[in-house]
N, C-alpha and C positions, 0 to 999 in steps of 0.2 A: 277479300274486299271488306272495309273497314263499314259501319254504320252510315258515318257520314258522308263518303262517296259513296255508297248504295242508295242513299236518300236524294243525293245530287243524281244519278243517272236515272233515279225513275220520274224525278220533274221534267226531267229534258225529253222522258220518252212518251211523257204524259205531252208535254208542249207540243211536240212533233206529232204523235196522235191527232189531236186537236189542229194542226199549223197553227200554234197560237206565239205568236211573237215572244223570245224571250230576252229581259234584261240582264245580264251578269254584273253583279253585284259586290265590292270586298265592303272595304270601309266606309264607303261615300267619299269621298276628299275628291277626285277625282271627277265629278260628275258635271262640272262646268266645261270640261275639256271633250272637245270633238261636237259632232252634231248634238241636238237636244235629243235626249233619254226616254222612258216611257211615260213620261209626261203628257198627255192629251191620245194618246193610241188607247183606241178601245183592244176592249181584250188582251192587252197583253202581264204578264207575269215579271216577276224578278227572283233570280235564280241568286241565293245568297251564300257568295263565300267564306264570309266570315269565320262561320263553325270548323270548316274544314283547314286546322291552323296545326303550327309546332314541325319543329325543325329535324327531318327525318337521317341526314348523315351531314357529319361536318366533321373533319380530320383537318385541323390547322397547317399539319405538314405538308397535305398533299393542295393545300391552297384551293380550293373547293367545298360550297355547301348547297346541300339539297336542302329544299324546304315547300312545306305545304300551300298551295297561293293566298291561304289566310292569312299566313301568319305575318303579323304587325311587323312593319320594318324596322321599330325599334326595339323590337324582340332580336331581329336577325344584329342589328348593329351594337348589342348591349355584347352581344354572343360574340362577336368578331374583336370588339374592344379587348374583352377578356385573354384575345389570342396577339392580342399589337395587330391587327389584321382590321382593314373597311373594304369595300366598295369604291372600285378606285372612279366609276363614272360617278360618283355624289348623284345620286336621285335626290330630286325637290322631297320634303316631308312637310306634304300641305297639312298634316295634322295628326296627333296621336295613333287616330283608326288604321292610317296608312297602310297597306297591306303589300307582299312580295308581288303579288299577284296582279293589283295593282297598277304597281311600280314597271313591271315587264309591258302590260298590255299598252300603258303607255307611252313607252318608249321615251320618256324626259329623262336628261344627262344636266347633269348641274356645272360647276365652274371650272371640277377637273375635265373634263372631255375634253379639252382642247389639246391637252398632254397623254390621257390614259386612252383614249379612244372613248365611243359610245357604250351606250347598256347594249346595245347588241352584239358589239365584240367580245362580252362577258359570257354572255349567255351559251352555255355548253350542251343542255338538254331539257327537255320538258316532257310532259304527259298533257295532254288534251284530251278531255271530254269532249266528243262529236254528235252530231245529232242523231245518232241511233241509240247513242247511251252504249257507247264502246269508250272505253280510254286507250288512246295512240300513245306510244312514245315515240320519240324522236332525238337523235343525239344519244349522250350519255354522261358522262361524270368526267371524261379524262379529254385531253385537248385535240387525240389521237383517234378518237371516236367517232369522228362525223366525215362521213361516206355518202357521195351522190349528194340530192338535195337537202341543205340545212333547214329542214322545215322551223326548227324552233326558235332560228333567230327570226324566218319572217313575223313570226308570234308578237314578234316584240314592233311596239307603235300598234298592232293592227285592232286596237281595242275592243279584241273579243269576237270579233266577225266572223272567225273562221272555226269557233268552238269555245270551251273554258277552261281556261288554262286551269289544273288541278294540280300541278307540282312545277317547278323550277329548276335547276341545276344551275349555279351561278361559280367562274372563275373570280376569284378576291385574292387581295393584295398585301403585303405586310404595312403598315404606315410608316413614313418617311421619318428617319433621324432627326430632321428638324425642319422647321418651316419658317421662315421671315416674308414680312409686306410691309412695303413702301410705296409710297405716296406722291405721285408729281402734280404740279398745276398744269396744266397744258390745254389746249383747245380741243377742238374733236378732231380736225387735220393733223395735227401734232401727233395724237394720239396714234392715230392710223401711220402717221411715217415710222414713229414709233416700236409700234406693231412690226414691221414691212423689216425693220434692223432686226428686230430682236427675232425676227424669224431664221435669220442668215447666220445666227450665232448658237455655239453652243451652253446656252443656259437652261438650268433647271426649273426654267417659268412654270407655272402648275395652272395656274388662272392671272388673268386679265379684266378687269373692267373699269370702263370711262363712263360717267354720268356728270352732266352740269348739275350738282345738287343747291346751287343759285345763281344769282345772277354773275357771280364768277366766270371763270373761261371755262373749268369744267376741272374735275380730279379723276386723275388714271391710279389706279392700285394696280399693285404688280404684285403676285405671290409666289414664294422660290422654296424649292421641295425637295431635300436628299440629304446627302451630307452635309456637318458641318462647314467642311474645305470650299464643297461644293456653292455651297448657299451664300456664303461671303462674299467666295469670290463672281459669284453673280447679283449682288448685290453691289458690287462695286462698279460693276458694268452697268446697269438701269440707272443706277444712283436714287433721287427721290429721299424722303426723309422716310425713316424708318418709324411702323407703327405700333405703337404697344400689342402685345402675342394676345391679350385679351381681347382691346380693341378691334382687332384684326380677324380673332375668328369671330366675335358677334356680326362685323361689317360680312366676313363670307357666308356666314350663314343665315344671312337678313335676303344674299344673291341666290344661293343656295335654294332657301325656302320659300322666295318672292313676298319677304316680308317687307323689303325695302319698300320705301316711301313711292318710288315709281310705279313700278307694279300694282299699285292703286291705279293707277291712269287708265278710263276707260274712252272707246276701246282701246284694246292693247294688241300689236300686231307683235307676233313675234317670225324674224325676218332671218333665214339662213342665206349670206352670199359666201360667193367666192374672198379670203379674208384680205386678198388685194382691194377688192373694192373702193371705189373713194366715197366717201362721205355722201346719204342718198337726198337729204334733205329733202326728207318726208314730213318732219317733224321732231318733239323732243324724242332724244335716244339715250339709250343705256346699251354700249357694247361691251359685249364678253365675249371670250375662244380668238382672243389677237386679230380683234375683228371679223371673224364669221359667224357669229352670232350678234345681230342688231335688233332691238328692243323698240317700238316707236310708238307712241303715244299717237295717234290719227289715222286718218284724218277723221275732225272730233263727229263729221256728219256719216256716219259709213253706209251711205247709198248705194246703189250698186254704180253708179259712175265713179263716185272717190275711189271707192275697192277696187275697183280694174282698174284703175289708174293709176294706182298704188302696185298693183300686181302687176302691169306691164311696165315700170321704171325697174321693180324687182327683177321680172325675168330678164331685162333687158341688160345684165349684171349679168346673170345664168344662177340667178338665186331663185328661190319660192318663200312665199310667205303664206302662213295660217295666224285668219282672226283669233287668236290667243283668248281675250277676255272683252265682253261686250256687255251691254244693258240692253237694247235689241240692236235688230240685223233685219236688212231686206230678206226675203224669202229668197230672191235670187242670187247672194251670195254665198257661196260657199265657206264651210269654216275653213277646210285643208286648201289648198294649191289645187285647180283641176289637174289631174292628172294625165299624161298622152295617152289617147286611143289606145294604144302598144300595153304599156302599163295598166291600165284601168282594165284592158281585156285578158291579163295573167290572174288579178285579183278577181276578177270573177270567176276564172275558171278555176279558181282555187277555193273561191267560193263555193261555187255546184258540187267540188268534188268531194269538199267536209263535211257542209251544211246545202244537200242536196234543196229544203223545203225553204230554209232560208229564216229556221228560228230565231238565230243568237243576231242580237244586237244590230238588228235590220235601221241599215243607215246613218250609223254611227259614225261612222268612218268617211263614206260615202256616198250621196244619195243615190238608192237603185243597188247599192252594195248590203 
């Protein structure tokens, strides 16, 4: 065992010693996201990832890299460049610090997921720091490896609740022969019949997203990902006017990183339905994932009656939604979707069986969690 995992297991055994509440920590970029942090909690600590970084196996051929949960995502993505190879779910890179670590606890998928799948379908194996100051594995390196329960995908979204994530194994992708985005005017209804065709077709869509960026009817981007042959001739199918290859990755990477001008809007709900869904008229929206992922600016009072009322038009779709970004919040709303009895009573019990005292990242996730 290396320095700096020796020095991460004796804090967590010191914190559990003590029951003293612990925060897990990479880069900061992240710490808007979920409940609020160790902000105002007496006695509690922060367990820092940072140190514990650098990229422990990465073999291009066998499409697989481990790596430490410090180490900077655009450490890992300078390294995969080198091979024609990324990260086919695009994690957000709220900012340089950004860490692997992170990025898994997480669980945000950016504008490919609609095509590649989620960060959890990547996810092949991990190592977890628990609250006795053991490191678990779980998984391992090959696709062929995961037996019984996948502990290490539930890792992923669970923002550290269940322990610290200390290492990663991640599946990665080679990057696509070529990429084109085109541009339609269309409404937000348009948009969604749109969506509803192009799902019934075989095109190599990669991402999707409609915003009214004014008082216009609104602009859909469409982005097309494979072969040459391939790309054309799905681009002949969408139609739209075709957008300069520069213009076109600053625009995905503005979605990408939620640098876009929207994503200012507070609060910001960010809203998962079924991508049939029709149009929920919440508020302003920015959709991406061919409509199952919708973006909505409101409602601008977030009381706890707007918020439910917002969440039960959502459920009522068979979607959920999480307060994404806020300036305050009633004490009685929740950030995540409550979860059913059923569900909320697995996570606890997975709870007690990791983090018996209840150190890491008490309520992050969930309140009572």
């Amino acid at each position: 065992m290396d320095f700096e995992l020796s020095e991460l297991c004796q804090q967590v055994m010191t914190a559990r010693g003590a029951e003293r509440p612990l925060y897990i920590r990479g880069g900061g970029t992240k710490m808007f996201y979920g409940e609020p942090g160790p902000a105002g909690i007496p006695g509690s600590a922060v367990l820092d990832m940072s140190a514990y970084r650098g990229i422990v196996n990465y073999q291009p051929s066998e499409l697989v890299m481990t790596a430490k949960a410090g180490t900077r995502l655009d450490e890992i993505e300078a390294a995969l460049d080198q091979a024609g190879q990324m990260l086919a779910f695009e994690p957000p890179r709220f900012g340089p610090d950004s860490t692997i670590g992170g990025v898994v606890a997480s669980g945000l998928s950016g504008p490919r997921r609609m095509a590649a799948g989620s960060l959890r379908d990547f996810v092949l194996g991990a190592r977890l720091l628990d609250a006795s100051g053991n490191v678990l594995r779980f998984g391992g390196e090959v696709m062929k490896n995961v037996a019984g329960y996948d502990i290490s995908r539930l890792l992923a979204g669970s923002l550290g609740v269940f322990g610290a994530l200390i290492e990663v194994s991640l599946k990665v992708v080679p990057k696509p022969d070529m990429e084109a985005t085109a541009v339609l005017e269309v409404s937000e209804p348009e948009a969604l019949a749109l969506f509803s065709t192009w799902r019934s077709l075989p095109l190599p869509i990669t991402a999707t997203c409609w915003c009214r960026e004014d008082e216009g009817q609104g602009r859909l981007y469409v982005r097309l990902s494979g072969s040459p042959p391939a790309v054309q001739a799905g681009l002949s199918r969408t139609g739209g006017e075709l957008v300069d290859s520069e213009l076109a990755a600053q625009f995905w990477n503005s979605v990408r990183d939620q640098t876009h001008s929207f994503f200012q809007h507070r609060p910001l709900w960010r809203i998962a339905v079924p991508p049939q869904a029709a149009a929920l008229d919440l508020g302003p929206t920015l959709i991406e994932w061919n409509g199952g992922l919708r973006w909505v600016a409101g409602p601008h009072a977030p009381d706890a009656q707007s918020g439910q009322e917002l969440r039960d038009v959502v459920a009522g779709v068979g979607g959920h939604a999480t307060l994404y970004r806020y300036d305050s919040r009633p004490s009685n709303i929740q950030v995540f979707h409550p979860l059913q009895p059923a569900l909320l009573n697995i996570n606890k019990r997975l709870k007690q069986e990791l983090d018996p005292v209840g150190i890491f990242n008490p309520g992050r996730l969930f309140p009572g969690l």
